[in-house]
N, C-alpha and C positions, 0 to 999 in steps of 0.2 A: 645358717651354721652348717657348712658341710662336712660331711664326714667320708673320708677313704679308707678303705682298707686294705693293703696290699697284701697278697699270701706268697712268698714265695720258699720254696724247697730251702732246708739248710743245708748251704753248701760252699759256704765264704764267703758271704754277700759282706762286705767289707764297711766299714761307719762309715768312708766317705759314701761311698755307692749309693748308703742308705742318706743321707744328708743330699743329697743332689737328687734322689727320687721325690725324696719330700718336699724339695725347692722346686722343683718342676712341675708336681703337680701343685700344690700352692697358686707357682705363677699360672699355669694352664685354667685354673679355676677362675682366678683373678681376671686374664685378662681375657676369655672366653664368656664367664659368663657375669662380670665384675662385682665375683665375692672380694670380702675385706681380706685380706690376709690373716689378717688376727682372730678371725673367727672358722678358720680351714682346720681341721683336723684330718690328721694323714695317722695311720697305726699301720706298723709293718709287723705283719705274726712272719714268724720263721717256723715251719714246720717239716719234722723228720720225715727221710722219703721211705719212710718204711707205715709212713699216716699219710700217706697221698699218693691216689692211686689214681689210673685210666687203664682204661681196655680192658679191668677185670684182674690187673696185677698191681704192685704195689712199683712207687719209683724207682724202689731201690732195686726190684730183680730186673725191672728195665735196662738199669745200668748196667747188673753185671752180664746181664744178656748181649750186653754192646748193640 
């Protein structure tokens, strides 16, 4: 029974975008290591770039930093 978790920054990720990650890892799992599909669990957190940081700042000042 696998489980994914994908994290990415909230920033429009759009329902299809998120519907075709799910399907792709799904399949990638299925036909890589031939889990059932029905037993795949994929969870997408969206999280604010003001909660996800590198190099010691936060996403968000990265961006207005350009």
């Amino acid at each position: 029974m696998p489980y994914v978790n994908i994290k990415v920054t909230r920033e429009g990720v759009t329902a299809e975008q998120k519907e075709k990650l799910i399907k792709g890892v799904t399949d990638l799992l299925r036909d890589v290591l031939g889990k059932n599909p029905n037993t795949v669990f994929v969870v997408i957190d969206e999280v604010e770039t003001d909660n996800w940081g590198v190099g010691g700042e936060t996403i968000t000042a990265r961006r207005k930093r350009g």
